[in-house]
N, CA, C and O atoms as CSV, one atom per row, in Angstrom:
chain,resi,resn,atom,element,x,y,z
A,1,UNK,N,N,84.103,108.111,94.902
A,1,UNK,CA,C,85.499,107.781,94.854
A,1,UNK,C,C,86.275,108.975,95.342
A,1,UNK,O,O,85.810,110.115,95.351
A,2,UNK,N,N,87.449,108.661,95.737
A,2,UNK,CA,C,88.230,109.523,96.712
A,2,UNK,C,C,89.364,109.446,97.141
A,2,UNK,O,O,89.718,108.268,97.209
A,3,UNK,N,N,90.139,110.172,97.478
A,3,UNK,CA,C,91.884,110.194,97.920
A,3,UNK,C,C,91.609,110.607,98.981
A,3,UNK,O,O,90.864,111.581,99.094
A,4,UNK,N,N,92.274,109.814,100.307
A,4,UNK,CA,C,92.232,109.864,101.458
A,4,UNK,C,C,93.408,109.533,102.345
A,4,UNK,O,O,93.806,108.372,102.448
A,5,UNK,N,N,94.003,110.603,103.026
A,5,UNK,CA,C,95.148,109.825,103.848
A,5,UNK,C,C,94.538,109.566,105.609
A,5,UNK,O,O,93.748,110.289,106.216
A,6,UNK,N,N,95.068,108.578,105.996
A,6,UNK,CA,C,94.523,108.246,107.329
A,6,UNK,C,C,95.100,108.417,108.332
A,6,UNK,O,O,96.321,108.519,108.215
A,7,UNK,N,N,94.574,108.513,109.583
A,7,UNK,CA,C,95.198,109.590,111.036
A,7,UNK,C,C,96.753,108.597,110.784
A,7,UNK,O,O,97.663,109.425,110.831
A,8,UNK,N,N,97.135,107.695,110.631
A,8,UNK,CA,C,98.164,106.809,110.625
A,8,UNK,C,C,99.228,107.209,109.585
A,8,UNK,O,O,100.402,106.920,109.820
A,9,UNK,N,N,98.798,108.043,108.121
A,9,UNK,CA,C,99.805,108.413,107.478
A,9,UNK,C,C,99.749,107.348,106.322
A,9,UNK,O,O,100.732,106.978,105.680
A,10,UNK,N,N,98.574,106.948,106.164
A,10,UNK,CA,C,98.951,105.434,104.727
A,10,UNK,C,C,97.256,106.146,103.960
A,10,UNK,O,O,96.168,106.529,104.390
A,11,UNK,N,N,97.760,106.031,102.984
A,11,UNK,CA,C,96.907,106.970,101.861
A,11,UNK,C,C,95.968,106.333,101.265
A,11,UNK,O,O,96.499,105.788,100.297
A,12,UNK,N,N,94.824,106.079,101.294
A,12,UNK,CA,C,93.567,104.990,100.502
A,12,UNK,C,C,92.781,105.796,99.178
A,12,UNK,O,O,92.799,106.978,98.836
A,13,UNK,N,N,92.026,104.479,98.554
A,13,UNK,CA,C,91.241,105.371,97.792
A,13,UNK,C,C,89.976,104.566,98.033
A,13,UNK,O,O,89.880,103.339,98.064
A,14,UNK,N,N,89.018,105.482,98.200
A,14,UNK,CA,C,87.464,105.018,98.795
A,14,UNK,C,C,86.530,105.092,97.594
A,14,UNK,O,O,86.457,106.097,96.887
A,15,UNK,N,N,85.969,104.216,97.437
A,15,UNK,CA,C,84.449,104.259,96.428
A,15,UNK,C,C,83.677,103.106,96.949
A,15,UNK,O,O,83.885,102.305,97.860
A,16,UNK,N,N,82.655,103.280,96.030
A,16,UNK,CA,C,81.024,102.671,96.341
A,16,UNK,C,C,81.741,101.435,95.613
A,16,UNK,O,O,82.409,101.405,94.580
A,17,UNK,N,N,81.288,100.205,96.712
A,17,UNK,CA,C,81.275,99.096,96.704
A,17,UNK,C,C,79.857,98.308,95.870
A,17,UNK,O,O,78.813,98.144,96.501
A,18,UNK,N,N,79.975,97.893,94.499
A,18,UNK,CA,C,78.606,97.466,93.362
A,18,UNK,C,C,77.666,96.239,94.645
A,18,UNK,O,O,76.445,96.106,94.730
A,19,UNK,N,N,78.538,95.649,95.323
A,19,UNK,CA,C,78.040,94.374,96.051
A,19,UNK,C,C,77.182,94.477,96.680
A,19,UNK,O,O,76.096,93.912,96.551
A,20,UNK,N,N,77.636,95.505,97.786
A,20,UNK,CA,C,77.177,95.972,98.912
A,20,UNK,C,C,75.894,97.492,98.244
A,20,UNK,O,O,76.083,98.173,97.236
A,21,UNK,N,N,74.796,97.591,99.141
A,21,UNK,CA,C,73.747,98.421,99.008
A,21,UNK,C,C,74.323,99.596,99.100
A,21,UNK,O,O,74.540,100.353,98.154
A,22,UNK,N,N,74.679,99.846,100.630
A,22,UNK,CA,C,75.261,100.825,101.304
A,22,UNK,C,C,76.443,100.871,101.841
A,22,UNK,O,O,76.694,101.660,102.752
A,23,UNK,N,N,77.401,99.964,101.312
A,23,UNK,CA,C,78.848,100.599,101.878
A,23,UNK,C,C,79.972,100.737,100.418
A,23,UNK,O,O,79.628,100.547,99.251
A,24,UNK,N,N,81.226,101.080,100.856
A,24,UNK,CA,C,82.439,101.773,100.534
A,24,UNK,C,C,83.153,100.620,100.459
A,24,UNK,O,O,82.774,99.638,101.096
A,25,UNK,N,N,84.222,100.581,99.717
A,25,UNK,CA,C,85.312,99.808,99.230
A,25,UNK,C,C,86.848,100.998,99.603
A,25,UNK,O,O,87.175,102.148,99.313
A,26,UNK,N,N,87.362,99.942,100.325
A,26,UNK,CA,C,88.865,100.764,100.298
A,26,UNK,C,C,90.444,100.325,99.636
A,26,UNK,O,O,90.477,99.115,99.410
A,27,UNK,N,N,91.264,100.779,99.411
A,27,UNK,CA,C,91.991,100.635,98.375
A,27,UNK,C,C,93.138,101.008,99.226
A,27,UNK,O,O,93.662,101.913,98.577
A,28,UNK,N,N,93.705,100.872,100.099
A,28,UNK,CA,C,95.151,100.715,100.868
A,28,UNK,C,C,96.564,101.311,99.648
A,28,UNK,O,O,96.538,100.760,98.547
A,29,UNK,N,N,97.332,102.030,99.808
A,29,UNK,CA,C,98.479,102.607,99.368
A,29,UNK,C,C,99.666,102.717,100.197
A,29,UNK,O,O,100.635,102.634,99.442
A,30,UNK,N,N,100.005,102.853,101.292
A,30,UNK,CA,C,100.941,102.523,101.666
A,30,UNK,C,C,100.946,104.090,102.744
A,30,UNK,O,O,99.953,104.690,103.156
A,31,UNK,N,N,102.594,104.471,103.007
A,31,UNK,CA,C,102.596,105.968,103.107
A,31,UNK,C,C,103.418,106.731,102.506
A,31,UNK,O,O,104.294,105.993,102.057
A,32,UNK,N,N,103.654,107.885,102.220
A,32,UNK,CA,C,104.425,108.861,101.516
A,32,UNK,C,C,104.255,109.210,100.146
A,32,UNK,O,O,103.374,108.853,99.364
A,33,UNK,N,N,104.859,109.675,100.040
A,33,UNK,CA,C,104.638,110.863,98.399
A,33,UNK,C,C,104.363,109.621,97.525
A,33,UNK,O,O,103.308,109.486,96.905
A,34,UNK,N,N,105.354,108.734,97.508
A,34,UNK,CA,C,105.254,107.298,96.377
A,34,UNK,C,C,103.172,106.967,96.538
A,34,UNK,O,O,102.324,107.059,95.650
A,35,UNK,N,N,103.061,106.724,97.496
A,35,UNK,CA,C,101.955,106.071,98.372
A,35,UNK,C,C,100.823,107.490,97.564
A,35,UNK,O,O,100.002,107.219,96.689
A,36,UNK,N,N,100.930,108.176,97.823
A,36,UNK,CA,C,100.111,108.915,97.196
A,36,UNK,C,C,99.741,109.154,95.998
A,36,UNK,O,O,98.562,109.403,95.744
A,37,UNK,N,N,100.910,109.109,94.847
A,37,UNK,CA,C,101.022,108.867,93.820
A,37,UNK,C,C,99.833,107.982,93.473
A,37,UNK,O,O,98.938,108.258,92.675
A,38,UNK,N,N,99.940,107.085,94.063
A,38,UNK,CA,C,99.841,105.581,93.456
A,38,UNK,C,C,98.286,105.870,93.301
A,38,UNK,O,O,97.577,105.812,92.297
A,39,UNK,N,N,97.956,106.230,94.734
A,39,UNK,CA,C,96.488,106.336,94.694
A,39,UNK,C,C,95.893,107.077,94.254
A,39,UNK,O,O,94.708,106.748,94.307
A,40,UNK,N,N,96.097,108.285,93.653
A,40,UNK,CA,C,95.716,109.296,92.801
A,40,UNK,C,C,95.774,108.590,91.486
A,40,UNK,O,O,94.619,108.330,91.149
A,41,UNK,N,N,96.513,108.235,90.734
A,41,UNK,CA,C,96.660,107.115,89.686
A,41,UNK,C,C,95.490,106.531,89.516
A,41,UNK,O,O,94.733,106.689,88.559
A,42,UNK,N,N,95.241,105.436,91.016
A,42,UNK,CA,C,94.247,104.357,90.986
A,42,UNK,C,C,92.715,104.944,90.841
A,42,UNK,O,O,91.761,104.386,90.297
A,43,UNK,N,N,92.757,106.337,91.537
A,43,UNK,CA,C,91.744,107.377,91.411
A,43,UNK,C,C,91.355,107.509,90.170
A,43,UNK,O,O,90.244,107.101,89.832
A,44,UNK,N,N,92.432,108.258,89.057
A,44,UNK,CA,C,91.884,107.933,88.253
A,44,UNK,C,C,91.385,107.039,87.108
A,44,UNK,O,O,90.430,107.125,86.336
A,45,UNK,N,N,92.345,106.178,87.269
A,45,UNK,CA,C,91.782,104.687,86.671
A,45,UNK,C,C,90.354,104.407,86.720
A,45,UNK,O,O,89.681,104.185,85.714
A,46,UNK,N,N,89.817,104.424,88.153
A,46,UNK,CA,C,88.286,104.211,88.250
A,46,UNK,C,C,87.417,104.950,87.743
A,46,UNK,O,O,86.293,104.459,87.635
A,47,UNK,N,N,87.612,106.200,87.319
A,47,UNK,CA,C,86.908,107.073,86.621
A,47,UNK,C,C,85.490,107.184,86.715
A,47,UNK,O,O,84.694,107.426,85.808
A,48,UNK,N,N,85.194,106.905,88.348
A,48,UNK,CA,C,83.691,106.869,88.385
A,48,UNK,C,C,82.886,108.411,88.437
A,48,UNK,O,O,83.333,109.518,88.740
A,49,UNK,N,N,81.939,108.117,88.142
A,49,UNK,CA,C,81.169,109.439,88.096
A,49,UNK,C,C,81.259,110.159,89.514
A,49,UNK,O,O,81.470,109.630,90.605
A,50,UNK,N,N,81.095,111.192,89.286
A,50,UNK,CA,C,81.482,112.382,90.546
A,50,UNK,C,C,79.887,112.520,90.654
A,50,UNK,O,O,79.158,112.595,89.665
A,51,UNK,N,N,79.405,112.545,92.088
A,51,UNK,CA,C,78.049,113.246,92.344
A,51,UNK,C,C,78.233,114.487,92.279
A,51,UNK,O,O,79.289,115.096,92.448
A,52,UNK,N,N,76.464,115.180,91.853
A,52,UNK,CA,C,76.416,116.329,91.861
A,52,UNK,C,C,76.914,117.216,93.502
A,52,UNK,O,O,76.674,116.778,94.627
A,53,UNK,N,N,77.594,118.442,93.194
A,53,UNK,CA,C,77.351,119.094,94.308
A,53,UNK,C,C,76.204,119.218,95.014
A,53,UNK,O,O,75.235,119.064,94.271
A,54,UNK,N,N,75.805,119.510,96.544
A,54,UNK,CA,C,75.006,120.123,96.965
A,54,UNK,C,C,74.421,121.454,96.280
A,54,UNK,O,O,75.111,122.409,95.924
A,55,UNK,N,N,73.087,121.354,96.164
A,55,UNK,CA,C,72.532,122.752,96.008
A,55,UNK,C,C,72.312,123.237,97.428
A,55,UNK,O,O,71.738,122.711,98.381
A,56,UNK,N,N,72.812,124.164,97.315
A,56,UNK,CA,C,72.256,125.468,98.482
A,56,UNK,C,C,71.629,126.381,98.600
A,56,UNK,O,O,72.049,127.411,98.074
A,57,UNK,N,N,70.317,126.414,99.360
A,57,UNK,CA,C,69.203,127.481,99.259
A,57,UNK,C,C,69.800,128.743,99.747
A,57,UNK,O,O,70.654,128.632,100.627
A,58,UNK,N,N,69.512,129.843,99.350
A,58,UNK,CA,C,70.095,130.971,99.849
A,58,UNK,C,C,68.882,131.233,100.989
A,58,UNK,O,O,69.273,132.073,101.800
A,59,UNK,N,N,67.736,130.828,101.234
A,59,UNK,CA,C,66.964,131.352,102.015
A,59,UNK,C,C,67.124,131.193,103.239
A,59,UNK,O,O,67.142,130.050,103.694
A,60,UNK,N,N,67.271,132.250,104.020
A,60,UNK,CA,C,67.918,131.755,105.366
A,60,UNK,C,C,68.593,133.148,105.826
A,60,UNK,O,O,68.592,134.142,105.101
A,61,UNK,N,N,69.241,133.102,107.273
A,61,UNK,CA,C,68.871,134.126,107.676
A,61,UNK,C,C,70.863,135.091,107.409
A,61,UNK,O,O,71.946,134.567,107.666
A,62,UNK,N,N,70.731,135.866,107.104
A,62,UNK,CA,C,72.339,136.151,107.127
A,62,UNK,C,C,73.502,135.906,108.278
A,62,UNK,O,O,73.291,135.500,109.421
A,63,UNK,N,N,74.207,136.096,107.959
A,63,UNK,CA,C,75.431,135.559,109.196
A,63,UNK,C,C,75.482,136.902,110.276
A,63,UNK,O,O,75.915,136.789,111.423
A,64,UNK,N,N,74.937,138.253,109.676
A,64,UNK,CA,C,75.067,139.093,110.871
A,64,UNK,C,C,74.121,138.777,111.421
A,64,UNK,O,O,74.387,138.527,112.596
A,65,UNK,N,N,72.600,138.585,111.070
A,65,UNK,CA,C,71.283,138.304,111.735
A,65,UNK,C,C,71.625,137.438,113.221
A,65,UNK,O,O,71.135,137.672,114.326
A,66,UNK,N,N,72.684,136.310,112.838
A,66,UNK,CA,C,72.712,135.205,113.400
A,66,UNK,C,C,73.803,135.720,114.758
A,66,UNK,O,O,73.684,135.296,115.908
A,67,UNK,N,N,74.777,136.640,114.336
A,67,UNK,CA,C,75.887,137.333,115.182
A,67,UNK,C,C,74.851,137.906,116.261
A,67,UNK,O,O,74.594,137.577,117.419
A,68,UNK,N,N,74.441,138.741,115.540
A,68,UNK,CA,C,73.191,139.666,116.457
A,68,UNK,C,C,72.518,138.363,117.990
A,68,UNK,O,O,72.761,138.347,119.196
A,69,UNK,N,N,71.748,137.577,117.204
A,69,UNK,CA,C,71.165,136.337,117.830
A,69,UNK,C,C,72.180,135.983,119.113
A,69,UNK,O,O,71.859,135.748,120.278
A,70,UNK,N,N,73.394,136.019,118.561
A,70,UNK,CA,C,74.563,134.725,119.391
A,70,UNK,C,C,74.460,136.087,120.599
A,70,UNK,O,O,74.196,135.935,121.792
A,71,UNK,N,N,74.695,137.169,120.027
A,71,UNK,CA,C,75.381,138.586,121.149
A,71,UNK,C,C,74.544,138.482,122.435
A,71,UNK,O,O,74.952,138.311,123.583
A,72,UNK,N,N,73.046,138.650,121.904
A,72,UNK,CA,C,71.824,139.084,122.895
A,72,UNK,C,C,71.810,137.850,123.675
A,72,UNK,O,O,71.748,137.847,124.905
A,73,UNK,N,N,71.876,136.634,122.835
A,73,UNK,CA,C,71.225,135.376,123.627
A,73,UNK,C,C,72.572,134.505,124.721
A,73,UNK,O,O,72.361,133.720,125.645
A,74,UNK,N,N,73.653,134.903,124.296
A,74,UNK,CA,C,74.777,134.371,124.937
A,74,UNK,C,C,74.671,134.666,126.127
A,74,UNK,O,O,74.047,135.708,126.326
A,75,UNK,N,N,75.280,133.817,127.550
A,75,UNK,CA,C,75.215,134.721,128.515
A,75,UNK,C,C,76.640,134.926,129.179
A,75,UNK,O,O,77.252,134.081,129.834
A,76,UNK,N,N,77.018,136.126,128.900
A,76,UNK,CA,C,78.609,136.795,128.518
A,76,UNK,C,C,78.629,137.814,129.849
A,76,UNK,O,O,77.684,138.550,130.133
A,77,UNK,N,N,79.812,137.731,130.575
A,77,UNK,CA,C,80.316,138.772,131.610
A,77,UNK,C,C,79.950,139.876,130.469
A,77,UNK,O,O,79.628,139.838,129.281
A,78,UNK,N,N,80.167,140.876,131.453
A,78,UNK,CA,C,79.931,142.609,130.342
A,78,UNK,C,C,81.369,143.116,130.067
A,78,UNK,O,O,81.608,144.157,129.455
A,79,UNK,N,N,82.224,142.351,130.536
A,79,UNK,CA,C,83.666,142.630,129.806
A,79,UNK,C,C,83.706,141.404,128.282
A,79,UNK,O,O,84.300,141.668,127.236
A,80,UNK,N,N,83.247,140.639,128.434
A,80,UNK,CA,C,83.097,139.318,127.123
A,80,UNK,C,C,81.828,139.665,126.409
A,80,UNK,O,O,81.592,138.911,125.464
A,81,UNK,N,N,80.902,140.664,126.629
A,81,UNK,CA,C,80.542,140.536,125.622
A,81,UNK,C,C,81.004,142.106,124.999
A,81,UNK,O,O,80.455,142.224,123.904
A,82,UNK,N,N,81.486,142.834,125.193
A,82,UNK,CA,C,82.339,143.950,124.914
A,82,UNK,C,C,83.059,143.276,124.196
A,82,UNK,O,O,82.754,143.636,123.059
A,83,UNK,N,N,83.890,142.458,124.120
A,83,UNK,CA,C,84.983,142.399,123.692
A,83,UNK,C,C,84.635,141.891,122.267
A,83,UNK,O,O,84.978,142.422,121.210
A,84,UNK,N,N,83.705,140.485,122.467
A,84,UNK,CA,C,83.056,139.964,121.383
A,84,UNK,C,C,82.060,141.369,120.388
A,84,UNK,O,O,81.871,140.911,119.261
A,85,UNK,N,N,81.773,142.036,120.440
A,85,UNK,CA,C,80.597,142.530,120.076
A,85,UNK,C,C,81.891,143.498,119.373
A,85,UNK,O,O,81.865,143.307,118.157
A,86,UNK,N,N,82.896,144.374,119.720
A,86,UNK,CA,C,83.737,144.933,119.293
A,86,UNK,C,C,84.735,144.006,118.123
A,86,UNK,O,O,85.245,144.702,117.245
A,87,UNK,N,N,84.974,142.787,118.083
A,87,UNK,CA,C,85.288,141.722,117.563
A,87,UNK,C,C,84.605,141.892,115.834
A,87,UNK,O,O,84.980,142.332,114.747
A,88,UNK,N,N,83.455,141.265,116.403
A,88,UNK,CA,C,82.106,141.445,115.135
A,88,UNK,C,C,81.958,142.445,114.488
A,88,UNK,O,O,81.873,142.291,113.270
A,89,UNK,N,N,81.885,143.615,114.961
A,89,UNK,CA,C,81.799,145.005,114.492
A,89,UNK,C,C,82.750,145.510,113.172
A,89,UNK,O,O,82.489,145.993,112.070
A,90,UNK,N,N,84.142,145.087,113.976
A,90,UNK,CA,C,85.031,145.623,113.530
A,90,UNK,C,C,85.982,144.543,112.209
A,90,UNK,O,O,86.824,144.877,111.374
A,91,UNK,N,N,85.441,143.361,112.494
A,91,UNK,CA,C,86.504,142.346,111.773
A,91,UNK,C,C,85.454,141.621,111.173
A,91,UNK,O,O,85.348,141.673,109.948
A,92,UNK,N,N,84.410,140.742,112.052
A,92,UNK,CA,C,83.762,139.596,111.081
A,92,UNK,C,C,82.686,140.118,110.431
A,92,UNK,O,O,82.692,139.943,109.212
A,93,UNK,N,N,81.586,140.823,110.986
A,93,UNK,CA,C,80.291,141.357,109.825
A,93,UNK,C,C,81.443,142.302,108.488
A,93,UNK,O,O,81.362,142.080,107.280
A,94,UNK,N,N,82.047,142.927,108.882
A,94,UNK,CA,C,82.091,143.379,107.695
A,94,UNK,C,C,82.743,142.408,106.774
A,94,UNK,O,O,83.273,143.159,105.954
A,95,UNK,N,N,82.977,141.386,106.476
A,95,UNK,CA,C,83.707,140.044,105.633
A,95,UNK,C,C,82.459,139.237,105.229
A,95,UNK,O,O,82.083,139.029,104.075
A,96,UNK,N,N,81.764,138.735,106.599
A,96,UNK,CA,C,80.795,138.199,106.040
A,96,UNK,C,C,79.757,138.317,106.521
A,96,UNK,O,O,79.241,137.208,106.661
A,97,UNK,N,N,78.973,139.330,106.962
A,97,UNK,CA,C,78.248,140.024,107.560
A,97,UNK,C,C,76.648,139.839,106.019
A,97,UNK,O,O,75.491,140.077,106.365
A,98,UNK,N,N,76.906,139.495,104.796
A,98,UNK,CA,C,76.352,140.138,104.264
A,98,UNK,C,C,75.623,138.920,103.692
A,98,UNK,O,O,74.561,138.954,103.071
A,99,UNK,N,N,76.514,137.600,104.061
A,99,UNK,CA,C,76.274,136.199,103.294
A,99,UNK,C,C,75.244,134.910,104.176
A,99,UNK,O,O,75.057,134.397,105.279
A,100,UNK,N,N,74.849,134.890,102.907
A,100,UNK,CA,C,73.517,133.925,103.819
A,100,UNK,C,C,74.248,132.801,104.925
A,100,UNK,O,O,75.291,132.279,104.531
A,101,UNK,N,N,73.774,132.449,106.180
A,101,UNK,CA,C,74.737,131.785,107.156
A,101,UNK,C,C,74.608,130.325,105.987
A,101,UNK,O,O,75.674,129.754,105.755
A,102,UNK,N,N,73.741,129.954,105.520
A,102,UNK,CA,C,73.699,128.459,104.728
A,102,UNK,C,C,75.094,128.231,104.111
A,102,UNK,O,O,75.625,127.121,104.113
A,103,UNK,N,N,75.637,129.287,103.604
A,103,UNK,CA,C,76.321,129.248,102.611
A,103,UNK,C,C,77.873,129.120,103.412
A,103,UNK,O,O,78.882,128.786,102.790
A,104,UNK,N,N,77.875,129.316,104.302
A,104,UNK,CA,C,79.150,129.442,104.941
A,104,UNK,C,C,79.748,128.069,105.485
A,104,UNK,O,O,79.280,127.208,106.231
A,105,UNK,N,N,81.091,128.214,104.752
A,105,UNK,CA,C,81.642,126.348,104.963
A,105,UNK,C,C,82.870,127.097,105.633
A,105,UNK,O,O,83.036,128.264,105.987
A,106,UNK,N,N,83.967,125.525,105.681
A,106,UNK,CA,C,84.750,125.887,106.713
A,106,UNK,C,C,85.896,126.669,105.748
A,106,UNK,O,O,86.836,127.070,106.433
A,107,UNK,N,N,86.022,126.965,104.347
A,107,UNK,CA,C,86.502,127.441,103.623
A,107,UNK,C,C,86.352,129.014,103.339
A,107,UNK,O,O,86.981,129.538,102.420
């Protein structure tokens, strides 16, 4: 189950359909703040169980390992990969240079 607004601007709420094996049920709200309301409401009305998160293996190779990988294997003018490699150095390994790449979302 879920709060969802659509490329159109009208706000749904999605869950597992009992009927159906494998599909979703949708729940139409309208659009705007009212519209949202509503479906957050209806959200929780249904009160269905939340799946577990993903577990995530940490095993795997780090995000600089993988920087390293992209640098050598890319095939970059020698002004682009200067630029990139100075990039990495200086701004992204040290942030997340240290974290398993698995673990890295778009957050």
């Amino acid at each position: 189950m879920s709060v969802h607004q659509l490329k159109d601007g009208r706000w749904i709420v999605k869950y597992p359909d009992p009927e159906k094996a494998s599909g979703s049920k949708r729940e139409y709200f309208g659009r705007g703040a009212a519209a949202e309301i509503r479906a957050r409401n209806r959200d929780r009305e249904l009160d269905l169980k939340q799946t577990k998160p993903r577990v995530v293996d940490d095993a795997g190779p780090l995000f600089q390992e993988l920087a390293l990988e992209y640098l050598v294997n890319k095939n970059f003018n020698e002004n682009s990969q200067k630029l990139c490699k100075l990039r990495l150095q200086s701004i992204i390994i040290p942030i997340l240079g240290d974290i398993p790449a698995i673990r890295l979302t778009y957050r």
